[in-house]
C-alpha positions as CSV (number, residue, x, y, z in Angstrom):
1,X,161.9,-4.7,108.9
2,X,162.0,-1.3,106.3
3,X,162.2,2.2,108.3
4,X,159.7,4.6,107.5
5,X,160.8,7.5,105.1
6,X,159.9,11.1,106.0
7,X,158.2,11.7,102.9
8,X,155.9,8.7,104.4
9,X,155.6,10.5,107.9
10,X,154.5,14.1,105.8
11,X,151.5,11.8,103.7
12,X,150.3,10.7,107.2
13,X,150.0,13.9,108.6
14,X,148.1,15.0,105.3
15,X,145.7,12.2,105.4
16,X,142.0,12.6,105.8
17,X,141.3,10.3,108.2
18,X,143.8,11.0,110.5
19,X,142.4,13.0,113.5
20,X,143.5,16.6,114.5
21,X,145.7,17.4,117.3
22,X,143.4,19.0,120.4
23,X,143.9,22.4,121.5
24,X,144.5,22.2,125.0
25,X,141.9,23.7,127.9
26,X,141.6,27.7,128.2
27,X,142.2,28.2,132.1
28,X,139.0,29.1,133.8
29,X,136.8,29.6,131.3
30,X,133.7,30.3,132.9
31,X,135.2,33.3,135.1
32,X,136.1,34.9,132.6
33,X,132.7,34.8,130.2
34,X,130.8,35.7,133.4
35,X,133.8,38.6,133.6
36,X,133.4,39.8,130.3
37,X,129.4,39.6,130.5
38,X,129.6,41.9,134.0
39,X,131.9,44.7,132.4
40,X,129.1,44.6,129.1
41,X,126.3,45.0,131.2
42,X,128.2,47.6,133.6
43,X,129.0,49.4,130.1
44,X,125.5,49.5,128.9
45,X,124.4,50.7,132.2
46,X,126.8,53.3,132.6
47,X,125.9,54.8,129.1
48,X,122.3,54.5,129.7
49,X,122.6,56.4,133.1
50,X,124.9,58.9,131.1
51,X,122.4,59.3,129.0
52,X,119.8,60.0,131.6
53,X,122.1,62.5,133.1
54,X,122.5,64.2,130.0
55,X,118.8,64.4,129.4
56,X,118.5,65.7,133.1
57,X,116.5,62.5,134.1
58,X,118.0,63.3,137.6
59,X,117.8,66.9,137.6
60,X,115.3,68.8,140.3
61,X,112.5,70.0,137.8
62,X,109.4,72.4,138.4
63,X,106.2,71.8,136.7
64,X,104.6,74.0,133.9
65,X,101.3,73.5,132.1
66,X,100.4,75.1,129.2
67,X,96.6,74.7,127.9
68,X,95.9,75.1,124.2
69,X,92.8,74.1,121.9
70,X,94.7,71.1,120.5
71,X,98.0,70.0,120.3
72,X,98.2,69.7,116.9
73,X,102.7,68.9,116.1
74,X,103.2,68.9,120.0
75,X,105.4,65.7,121.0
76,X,106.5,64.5,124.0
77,X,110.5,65.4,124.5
78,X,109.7,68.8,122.8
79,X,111.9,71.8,123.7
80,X,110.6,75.0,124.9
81,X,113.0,77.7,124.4
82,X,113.8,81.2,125.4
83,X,115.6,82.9,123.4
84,X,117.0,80.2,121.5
85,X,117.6,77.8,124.1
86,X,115.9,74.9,125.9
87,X,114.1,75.6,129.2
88,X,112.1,73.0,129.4
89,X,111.1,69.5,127.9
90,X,107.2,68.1,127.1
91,X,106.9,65.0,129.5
92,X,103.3,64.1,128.9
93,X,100.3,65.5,126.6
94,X,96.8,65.0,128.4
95,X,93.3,66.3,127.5
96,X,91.6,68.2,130.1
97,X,88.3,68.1,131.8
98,X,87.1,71.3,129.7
99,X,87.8,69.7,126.6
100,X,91.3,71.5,126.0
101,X,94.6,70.5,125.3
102,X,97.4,70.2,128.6
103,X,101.0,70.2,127.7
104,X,103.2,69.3,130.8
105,X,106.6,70.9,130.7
106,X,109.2,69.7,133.3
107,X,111.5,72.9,133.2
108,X,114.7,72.1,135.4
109,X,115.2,74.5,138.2
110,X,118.4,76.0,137.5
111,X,116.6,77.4,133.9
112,X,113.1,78.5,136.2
113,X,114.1,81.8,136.6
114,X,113.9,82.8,133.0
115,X,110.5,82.4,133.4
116,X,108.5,84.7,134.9
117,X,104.7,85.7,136.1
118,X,104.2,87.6,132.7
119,X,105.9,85.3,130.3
120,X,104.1,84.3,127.2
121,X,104.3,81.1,125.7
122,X,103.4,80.2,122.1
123,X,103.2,77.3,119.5
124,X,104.6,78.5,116.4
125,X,103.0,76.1,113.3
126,X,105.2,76.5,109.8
127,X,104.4,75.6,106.5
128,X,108.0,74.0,106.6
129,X,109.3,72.5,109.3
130,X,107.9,71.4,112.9
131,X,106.5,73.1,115.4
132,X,108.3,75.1,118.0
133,X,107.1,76.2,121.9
134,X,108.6,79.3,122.8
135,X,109.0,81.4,125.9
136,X,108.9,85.3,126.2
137,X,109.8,87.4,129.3
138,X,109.5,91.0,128.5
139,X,109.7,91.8,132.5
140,X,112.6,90.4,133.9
141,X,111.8,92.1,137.7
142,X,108.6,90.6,137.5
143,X,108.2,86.9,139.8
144,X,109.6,84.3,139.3
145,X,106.5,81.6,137.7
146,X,105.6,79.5,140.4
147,X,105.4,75.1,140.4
148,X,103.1,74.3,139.0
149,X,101.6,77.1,137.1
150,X,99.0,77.1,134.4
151,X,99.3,79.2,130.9
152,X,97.9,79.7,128.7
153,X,99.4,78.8,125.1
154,X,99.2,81.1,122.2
155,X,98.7,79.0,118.7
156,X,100.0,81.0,115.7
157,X,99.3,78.4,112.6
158,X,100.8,79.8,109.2
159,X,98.7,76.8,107.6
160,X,95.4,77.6,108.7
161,X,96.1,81.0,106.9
162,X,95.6,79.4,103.5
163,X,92.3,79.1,103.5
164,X,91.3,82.6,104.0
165,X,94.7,84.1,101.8
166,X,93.1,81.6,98.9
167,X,89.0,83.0,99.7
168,X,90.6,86.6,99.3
169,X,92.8,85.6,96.1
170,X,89.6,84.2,95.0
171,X,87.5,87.3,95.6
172,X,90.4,89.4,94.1
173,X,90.2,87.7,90.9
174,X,86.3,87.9,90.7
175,X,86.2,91.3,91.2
176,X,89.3,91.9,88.8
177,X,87.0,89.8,86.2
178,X,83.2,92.1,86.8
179,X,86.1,95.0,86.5
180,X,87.5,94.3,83.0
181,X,84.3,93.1,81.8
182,X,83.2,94.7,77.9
183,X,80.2,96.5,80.1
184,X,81.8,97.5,83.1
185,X,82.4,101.0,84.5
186,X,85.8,100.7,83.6
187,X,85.4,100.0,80.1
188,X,82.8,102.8,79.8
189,X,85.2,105.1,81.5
190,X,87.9,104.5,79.1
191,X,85.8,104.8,76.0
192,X,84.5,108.4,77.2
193,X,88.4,109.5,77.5
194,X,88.9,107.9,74.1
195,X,85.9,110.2,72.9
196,X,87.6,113.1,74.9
197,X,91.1,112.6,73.6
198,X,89.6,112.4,69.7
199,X,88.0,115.9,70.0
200,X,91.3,117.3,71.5
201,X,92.7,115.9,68.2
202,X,90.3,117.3,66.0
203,X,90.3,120.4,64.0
204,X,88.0,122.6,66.6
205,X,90.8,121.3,69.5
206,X,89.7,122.3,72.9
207,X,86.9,124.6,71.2
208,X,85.1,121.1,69.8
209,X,85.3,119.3,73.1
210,X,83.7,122.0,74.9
211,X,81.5,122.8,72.0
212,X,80.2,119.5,71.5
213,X,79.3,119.6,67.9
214,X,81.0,121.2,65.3
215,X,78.8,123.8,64.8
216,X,78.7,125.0,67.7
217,X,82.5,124.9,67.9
218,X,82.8,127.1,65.2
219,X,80.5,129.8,67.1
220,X,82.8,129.1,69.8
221,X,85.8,129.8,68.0
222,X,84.3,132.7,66.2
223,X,83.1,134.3,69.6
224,X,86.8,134.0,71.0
225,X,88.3,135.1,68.0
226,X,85.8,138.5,68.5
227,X,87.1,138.3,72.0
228,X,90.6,138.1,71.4
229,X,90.4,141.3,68.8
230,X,88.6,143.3,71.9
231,X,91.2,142.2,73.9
232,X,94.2,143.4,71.5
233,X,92.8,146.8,70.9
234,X,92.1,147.1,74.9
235,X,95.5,146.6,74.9
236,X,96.7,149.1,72.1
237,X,94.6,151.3,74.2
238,X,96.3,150.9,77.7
239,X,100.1,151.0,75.5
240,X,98.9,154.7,74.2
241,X,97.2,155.6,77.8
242,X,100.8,154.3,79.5
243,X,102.8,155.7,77.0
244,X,100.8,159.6,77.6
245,X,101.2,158.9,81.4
246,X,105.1,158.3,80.7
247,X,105.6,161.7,79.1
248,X,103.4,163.5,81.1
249,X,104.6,161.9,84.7
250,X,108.6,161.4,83.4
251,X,109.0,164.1,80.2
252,X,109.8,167.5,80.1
253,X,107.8,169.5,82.0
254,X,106.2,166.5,83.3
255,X,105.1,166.0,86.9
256,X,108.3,164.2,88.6
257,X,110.2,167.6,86.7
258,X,107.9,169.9,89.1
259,X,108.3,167.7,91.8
260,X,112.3,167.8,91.8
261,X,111.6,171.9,92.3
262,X,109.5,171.5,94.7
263,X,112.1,169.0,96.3
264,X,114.8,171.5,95.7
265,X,113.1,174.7,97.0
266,X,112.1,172.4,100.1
267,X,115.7,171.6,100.9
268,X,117.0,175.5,100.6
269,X,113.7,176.2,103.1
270,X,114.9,173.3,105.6
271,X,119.0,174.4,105.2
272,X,117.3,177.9,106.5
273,X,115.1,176.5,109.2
274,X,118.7,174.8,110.4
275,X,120.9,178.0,110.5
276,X,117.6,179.6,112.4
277,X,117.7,176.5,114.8
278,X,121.0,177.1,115.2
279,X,120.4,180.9,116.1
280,X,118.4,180.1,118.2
281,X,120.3,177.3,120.3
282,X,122.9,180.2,120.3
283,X,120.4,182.2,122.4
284,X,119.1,179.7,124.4
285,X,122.7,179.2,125.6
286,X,122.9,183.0,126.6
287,X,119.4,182.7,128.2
288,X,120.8,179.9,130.6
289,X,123.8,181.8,131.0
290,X,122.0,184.3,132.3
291,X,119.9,182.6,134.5
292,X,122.9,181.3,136.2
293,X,124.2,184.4,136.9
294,X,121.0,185.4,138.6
295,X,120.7,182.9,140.6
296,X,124.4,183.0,141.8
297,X,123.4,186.7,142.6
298,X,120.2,185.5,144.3
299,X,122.7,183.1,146.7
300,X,124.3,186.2,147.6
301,X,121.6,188.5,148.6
302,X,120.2,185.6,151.4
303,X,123.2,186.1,153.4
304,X,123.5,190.4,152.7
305,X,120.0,190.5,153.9
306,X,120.7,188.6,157.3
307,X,123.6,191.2,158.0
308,X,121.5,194.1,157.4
309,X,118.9,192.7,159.8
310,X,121.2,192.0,162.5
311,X,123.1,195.9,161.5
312,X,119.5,196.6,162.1
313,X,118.5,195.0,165.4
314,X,121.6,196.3,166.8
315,X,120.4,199.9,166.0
316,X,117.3,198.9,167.6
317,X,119.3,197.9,170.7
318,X,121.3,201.3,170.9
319,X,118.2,203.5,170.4
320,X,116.7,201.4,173.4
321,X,119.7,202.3,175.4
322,X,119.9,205.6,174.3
323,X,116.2,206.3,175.5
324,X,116.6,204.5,178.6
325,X,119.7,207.0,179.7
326,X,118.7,210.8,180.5
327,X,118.3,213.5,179.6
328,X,116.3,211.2,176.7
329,X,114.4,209.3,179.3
330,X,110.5,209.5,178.8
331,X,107.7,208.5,181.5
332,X,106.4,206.0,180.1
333,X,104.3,205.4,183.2
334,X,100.4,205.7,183.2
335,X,98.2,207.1,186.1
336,X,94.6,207.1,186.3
337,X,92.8,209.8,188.3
C-alpha cells in the first residue's frame, strides 16, 4: 500500500468537484437583523422629526390670510418676509366665495409681533426670478395683527407692464414716423429756416430777409444808408454843440471860472459871519454874567427888606408907647351929646 504525496493532497483540494468547507453559524442572527432594522427605522424617524422641527411643524403658529385676484407664482411653503427674513410660510392656497384668491400663512408666534394692524403685504412678480410675499410695518406702536386676520394683498406684476410699455413704444414710433414725414410740419419748418438762412447769406444780408425781394432790399439798404448819413452829421453836430459847452462851462472865463469867485467871495463872507458869531458869543457870555449878578443882588434885597420892616414895626411900637405916656396922651374917647 503507496502513501499519498502532498503534491497529491494540494490537487485534491484544487479539484472541482470536491465540495467547499462550510462557514460555521453567525450567533443569533435574527436579533441582530431585527436590531439593525430598529436603529434604521429609529434613524429615519429621528431625521424626519428633525426635520419637522426645523420647518417648525411643532411650533405654536397664528393664522394670516391674505386675499389677492389670483395667485398667479404663489406656492405652498412660500416665505413671507420682513425685512429680509421669513415670518411666515404658505400652508394652503384656496379660492374664496367672492371669486378671489386666499393665501393662508401660518406665521409662528414668536415672529407675530413684527406684524402689525397697518402692515402691508405685497406679491412682488419679476421678469426674472420667482415671486416674493413681503411684509411692511411702517408703525411699530401700532397692534399687534390679530389670529386670524384678513389682508389684503397688493400685486405689483413687472410682466403685465409689457403690454402697455410695447402700445406706448408703438405709439412713439408712429408718431416719430407722421413727424419725419417729406410733408410734415417738421419738414416744412426746416425748409423755411433753410430759406431764412440763404437770405442771411446773400448779398442784401439781413436787409434781403426783411426785404423780401431784392428790390426792395436795395431801397432798404439805400434808406438806411440815408439814415446812417443823418445819424453821422447829428452826431458831428452834438461833438461841435459839446465841444462849445466845454469852453464855455470849463474855459477861460467860462461859467465853473465865475463860479470858483463866487465860491471864494462866499467863503471870505462866511469866515466874517464866524468872527461876528464869535463877537457875539463873547457878549452873550457878559449878558449872562450879568444876569447872575443881578439875581445874586436880588437874593440879597429879600432878606434887607424883612429887616427894614421889622426896624419899622418896632418904630411903630415905640411911637405907640410914646403916645400912650403923658404929656403926649390924646383922648381918644368919643361922647355924644
Amino acid at each position: 500500500m503507496t502513501e499519498p504525496t502532498p503534491n497529491a493532497g494540494a490537487d485534491a483540494e484544487l479539484a472541482p468537484d470536491a465540495p467547499l468547507p462550510s462557514t460555521p453559524p453567525v450567533r443569533n442572527a435574527e436579533f441582530k437583523a431585527a436590531l439593525l432594522l430598529v436603529l434604521m427605522f429609529a434613524l429615519v424617524a429621528g431625521s424626519v422629526l428633525y426635520l419637522m422641527y426645523a420647518r417648525g411643524a411643532f411650533e405654536a403658529t397664528q393664522q394670516l390670510v391674505l386675499k389677492a385676484d389670483d395667485s398667479d407664482g404663489v406656492v405652498v411653503g412660500m416665505d413671507v418676509t420682513f425685512s429680509g427674513f421669513p415670518v411666515g410660510r404658505v400652508r394652503r392656497i384656496e379660492l374664496g366665495a367672492d371669486g378671489k384668491a386666499r393665501v393662508i400663512v401660518d406665521v409662528p408666534r414668536s415672529q407675530a409681533h413684527w406684524l402689525r394692524s397697518s402692515s402691508i403685504f405685497t406679491l412682488e412678480r419679476g421678469l426674472v426670478g420667482g415671486a416674493k410675499l413681503r411684509a411692511f410695518s411702517g408703525i411699530p406702536a401700532d397692534p399687534e395683527l390679530p389670529d386670524g386676520a384678513a389682508r389684503d394683498l397688493l400685486v405689483g406684476d413687472a410682466g403685465a407692464e409689457i403690454p402697455r410699455l410695447l402700445a406706448a413704444a408703438k405709439d412713439l414710433l408712429q408718431n416719430l414716423t407722421t413727424l419725419t414725414a417729406a410733408d410734415s410740419s417738421l419738414d416744412v419748418a426746416l425748409r423755411n429756416v433753410q430759406g431764412v438762412t440763404t437770405k442771411l447769406n446773400g448779398p442784401a444780408g439781413a436787409m434781403g430777409l426783411i426785404g423780401g425781394d431784392d428790390k426792395n432790399a436795395q431801397q432798404l439798404v439805400a434808406r438806411a444808408n440815408a439814415l446812417l448819413l443823418t445819424v453821422d452829421k447829428v452826431a458831428q453836430k452834438a461833438d461841435s454843440l459839446i465841444g462849445n459847452a466845454d469852453s464855455r462851462v470849463f474855459g477861460k472865463g467860462g461859467v465853473m471860472t465865475d463860479a470858483q469867485a463866487t465860491v471864494v467871495q462866499l467863503n471870505a463872507l462866511l469866515a466874517d459871519t464866524r468872527s461876528s458869531l464869535k463877537k457875539l458869543d463873547a457878549v452873550l457870555v457878559e449878558a449872562q454874567a450879568v444876569g447872575a449878578n443881578a439875581k445874586a443882588a436880588t437874593a440879597d434885597l429879600a432878606p434887607l427888606r424883612a429887616d427894614v420892616d421889622s426896624n419899622l414895626r418896632k418904630v411903630e411900637q415905640l411911637v405907640n408907647e410914646l403916645n400912650r405916656k403923658w404929656p403926649f396922651k390924646r383922648d381918644t374917647e368919643i361922647k355924644l351929646p
